[in-house]
C-alpha positions in Angstrom: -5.6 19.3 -13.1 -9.1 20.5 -13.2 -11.4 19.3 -10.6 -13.9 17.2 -12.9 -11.3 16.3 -15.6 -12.2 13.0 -14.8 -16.0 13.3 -16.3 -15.1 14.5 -19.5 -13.8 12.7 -22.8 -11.1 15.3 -22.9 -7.4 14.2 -23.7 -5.5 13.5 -20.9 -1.9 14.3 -20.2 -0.5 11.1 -19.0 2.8 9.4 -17.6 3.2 5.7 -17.8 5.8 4.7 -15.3 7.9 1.7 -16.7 10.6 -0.4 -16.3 13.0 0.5 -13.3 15.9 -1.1 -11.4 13.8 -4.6 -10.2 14.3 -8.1 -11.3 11.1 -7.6 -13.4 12.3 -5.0 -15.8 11.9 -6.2 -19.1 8.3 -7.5 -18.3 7.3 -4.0 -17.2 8.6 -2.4 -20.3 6.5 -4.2 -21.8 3.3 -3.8 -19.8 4.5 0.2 -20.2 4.6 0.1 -24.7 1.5 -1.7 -23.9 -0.6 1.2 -22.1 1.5 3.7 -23.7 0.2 2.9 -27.3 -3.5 1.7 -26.2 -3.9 5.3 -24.7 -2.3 7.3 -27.7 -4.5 5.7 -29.7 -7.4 6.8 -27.5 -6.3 10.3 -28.2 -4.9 11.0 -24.9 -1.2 12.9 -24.7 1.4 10.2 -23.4 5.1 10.0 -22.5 6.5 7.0 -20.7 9.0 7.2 -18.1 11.4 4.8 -16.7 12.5 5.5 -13.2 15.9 3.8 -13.6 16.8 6.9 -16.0 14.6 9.5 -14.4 14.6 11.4 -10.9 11.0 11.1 -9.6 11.6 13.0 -6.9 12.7 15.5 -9.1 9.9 15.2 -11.8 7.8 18.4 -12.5 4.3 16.9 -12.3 2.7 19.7 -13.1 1.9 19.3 -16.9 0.9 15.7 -15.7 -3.0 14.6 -15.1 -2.6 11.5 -14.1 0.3 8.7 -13.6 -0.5 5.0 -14.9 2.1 3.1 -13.1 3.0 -0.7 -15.1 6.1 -0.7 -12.7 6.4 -4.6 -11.1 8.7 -5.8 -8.4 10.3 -3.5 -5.5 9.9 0.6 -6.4 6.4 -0.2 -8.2 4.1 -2.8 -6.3 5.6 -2.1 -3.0 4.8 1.0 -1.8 7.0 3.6 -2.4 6.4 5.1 -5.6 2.7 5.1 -4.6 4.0 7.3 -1.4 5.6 9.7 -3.8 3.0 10.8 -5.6 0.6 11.0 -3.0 3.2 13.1 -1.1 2.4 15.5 -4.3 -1.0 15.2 -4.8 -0.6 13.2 -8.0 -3.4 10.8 -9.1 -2.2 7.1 -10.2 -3.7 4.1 -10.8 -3.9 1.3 -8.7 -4.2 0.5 -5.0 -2.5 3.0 -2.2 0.7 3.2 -0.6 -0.4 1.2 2.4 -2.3 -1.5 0.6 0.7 -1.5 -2.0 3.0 -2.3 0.4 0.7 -5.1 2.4 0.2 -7.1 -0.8 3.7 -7.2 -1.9 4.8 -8.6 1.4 3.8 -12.5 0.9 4.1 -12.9 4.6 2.1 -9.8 5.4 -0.6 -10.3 3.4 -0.8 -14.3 4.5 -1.2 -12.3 8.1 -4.0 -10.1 6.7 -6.0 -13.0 4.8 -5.7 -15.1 8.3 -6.9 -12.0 10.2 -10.0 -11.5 7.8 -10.9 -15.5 7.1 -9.7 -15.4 3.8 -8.2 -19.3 3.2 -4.5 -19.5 2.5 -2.2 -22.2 2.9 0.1 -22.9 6.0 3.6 -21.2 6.2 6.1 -19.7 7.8 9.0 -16.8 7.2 12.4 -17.6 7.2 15.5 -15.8 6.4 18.6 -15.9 5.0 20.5 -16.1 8.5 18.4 -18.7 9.9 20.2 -21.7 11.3 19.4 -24.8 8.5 18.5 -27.1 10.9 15.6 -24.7 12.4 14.8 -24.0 8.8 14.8 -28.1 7.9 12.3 -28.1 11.1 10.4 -25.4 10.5 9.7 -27.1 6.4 8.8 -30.5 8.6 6.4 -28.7 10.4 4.1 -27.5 7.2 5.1 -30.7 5.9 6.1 -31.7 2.2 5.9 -31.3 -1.0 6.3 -27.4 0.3 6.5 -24.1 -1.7 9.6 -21.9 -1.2 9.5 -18.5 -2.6 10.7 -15.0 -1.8 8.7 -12.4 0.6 8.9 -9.8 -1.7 9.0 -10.5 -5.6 6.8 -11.2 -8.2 6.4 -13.3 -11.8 6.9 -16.5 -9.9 11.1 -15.5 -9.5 12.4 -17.9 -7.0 9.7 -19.9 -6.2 10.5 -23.4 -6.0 8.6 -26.5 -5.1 9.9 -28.7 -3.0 8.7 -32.7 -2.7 12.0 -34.0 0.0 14.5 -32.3 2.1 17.5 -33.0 -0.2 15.7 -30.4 -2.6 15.5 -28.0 -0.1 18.8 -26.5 0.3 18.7 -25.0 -3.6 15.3 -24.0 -3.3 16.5 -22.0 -0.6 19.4 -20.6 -2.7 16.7 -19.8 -5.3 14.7 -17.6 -3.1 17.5 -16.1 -1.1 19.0 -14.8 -4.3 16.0 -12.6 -5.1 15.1 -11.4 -0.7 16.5 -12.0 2.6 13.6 -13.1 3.8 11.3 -16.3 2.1 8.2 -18.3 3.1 8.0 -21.7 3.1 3.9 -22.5 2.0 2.2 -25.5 2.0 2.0 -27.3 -1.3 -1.7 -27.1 -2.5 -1.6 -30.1 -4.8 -4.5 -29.5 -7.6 -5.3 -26.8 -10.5 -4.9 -23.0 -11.0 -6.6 -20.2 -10.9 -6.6 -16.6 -11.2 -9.4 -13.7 -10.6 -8.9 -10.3 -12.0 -10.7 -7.1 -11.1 -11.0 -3.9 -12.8 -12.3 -0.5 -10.6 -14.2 -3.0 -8.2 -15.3 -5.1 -11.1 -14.9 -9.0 -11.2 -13.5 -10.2 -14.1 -14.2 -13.7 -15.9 -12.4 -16.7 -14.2 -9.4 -17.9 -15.9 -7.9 -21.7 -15.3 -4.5 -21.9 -15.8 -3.1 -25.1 -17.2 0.9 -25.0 -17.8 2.8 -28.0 -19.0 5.1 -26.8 -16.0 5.2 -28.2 -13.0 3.2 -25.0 -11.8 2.9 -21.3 -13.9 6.3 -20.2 -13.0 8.3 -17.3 -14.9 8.9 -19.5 -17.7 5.1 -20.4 -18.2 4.0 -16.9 -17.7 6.2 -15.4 -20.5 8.0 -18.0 -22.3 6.3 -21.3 -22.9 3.8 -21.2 -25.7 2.5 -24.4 -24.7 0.5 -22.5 -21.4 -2.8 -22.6 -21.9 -5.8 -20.7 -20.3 -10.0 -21.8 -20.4 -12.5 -19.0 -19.8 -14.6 -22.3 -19.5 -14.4 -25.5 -17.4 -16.1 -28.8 -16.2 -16.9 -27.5 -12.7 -20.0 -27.3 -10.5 -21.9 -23.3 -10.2 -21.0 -23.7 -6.4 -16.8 -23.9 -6.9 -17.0 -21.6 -9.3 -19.0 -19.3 -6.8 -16.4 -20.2 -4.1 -13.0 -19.3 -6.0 -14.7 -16.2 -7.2 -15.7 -15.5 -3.3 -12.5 -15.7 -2.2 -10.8 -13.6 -4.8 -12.9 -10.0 -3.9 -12.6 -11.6 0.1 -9.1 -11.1 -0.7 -8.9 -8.2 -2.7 -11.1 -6.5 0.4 -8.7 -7.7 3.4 -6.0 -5.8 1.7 -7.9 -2.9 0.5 -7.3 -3.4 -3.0 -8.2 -0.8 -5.9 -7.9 0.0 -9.5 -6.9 -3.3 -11.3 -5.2 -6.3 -9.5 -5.6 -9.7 -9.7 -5.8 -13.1 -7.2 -3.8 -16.5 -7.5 -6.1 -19.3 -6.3 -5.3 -22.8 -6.1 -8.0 -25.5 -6.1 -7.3 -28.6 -4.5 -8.4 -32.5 -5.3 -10.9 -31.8 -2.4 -12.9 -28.6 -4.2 -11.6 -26.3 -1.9 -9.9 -23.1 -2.8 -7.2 -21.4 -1.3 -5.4 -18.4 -2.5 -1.7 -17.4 -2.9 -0.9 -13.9 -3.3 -2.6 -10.8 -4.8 -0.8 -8.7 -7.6 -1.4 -5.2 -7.3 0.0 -4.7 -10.6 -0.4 -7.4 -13.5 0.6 -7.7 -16.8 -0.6 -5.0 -18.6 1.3 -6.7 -22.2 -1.5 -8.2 -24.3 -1.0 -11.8 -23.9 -1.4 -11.1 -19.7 -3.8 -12.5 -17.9 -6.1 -8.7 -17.0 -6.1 -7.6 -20.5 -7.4 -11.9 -22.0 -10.1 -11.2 -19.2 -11.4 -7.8 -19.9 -11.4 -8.8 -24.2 -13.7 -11.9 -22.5 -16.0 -9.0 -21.8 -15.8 -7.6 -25.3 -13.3 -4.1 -22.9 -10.3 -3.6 -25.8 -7.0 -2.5 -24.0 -7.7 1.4 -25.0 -10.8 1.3 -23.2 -9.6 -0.7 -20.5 -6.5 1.7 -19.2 -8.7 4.9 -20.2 -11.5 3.6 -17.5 -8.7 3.2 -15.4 -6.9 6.3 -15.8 -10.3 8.3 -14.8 -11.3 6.4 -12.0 -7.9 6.8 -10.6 -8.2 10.4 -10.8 -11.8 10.5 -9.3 -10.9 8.5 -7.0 -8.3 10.8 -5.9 -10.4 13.8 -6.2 -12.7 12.0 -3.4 -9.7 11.9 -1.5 -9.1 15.1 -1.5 -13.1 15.9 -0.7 -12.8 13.8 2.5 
């Protein structure tokens, strides 16, 4: 890679990583066509590569400029592909190994929010070996309704809410299925919410209103009934505050390249937020992409951006 590749409008010689071994695998396929034929289209030389089929650690990166990774779940957001390619001096897109692999543990990143002031709700890890009746008291301790989801998993798989303690036992199930360990999380009862950002910049809020009890996996992908408002009867100041709180949280975990915040708002105007996703959607009825076409940024434009800045950013690496 030439040192100011990034600067030009050259075509680029990419590799989207997609798909994998996780329990998100079709969704990042997906995401992966997605990029894959926004950046052809752009001009830029592409070839998509699913590590479930393909050795990385056998690749031959060098005929590759960057790597736009649109893997999700374990082996994408949580670290170690990032690690890889660092290891080879590979630019990709998205936040680094360390950050990757803080956000994508719930409980880790709860412990990094509380550290910086960021709000979150209440919880506490459990695992799979736990005794039930410390896990029945450690639920009566946050107090119901309660959410119970896995550590380490994204697109709302296992997460269950739980209103009484006879529900408890196959919520547990639920979450146990996907990760040894879980969290059991306060309930915040009130609306959602969800704050994108692209190469440090905000994106529009987004209001979330599924006919689901809460925008779980079926909401997210399935339900055509899910419906999202760029606009909303709220006072300038909560608006200010969930926006606040989504780049507070982004910062605590050192977040880069394009991610995106789940905030809840409760009946009090208070926001609190949930989890960060280090790597979204990227299909074109996700949440990044409906944000960036707010801003008149098509998908072609969007991933180009992001492709360059991940490679300048790494060339600053490199400089330091």
């Amino acid at each position: 890679m030439a040192e100011f590749d990034f600067l030009s409008n050259d075509p680029l010689r990419i590799v989207v990583l997609a798909g994998g071994e996780s329990s998100e695998r079709e969704i990042s396929l997906q995401s992966g066509a997605t990029v894959t034929e926004a950046l052809k289209e752009r001009g830029h030389n592409v070839i998509q590569i699913d590590p479930a089929s393909e050795d990385l650690t056998a690749y031959d990166w060098n005929d590759c400029d960057v790597v736009f990774i649109a893997l999700h779940g374990p082996y994408g957001e949580d670290g170690e592909v990032q690690r890889l390619l660092e290891e080879r001096g590979v630019p990709y897109t998205g936040s680094d190994s360390c950050a990757s692999q803080l956000a994508f543990s719930k409980s880790a990143a709860k412990e990094r929010f509380l550290l910086s002031g960021v709000d979150t709700p209440a919880y506490v890890l459990i695992h799979e070996t736990d005794d039930a009746s410390a896990i029945h008291q450690k639920a009566s301790s946050i107090g119901y309704p309660l959410v119970v989801k896995p550590d380490a998993q994204g697109s709302s798989l296992g997460v269950t809410i739980v209103r009484s303690p006879e529900d408890l036992p196959q919520a547990l199930a639920r979450c146990f299925h996907y990760d040894s360990f879980g969290l059991m999380e306060q309930a915040i009862e009130g609306t959602e919410w969800t704050v994108g950002i692209a190469d440090g910049q905000p994106l529009p809020l987004i209001q979330i209103e599924a006919e689901r009890e809460f925008y779980d996996y079926d909401a997210k992908y399935v339900d055509d009934n899910t419906q999202f408002h760029f606009e909303f009867e709220l006072d300038s100041p909560i608006i200010g505050q969930i926006e606040q709180l989504a780049l507070a949280s982004f910062d605590a975990l050192g977040i880069t390249g394009i991610a995106r915040a789940d905030i809840r708002l409760d009946r009090f105007g208070k926001a609190w937020v949930l989890e960060v996703n280090t790597i979204p959607g990227f299909t074109s009825h996700s949440l990044i992409p409906m944000a960036a076409r707010r801003l008149g940024i098509e998908l072609g434009e969007l991933f180009e951006k992001t492709v360059r800045g991940a490679m300048q950013m790494s060339y600053l690496r490199r400089q330091n």
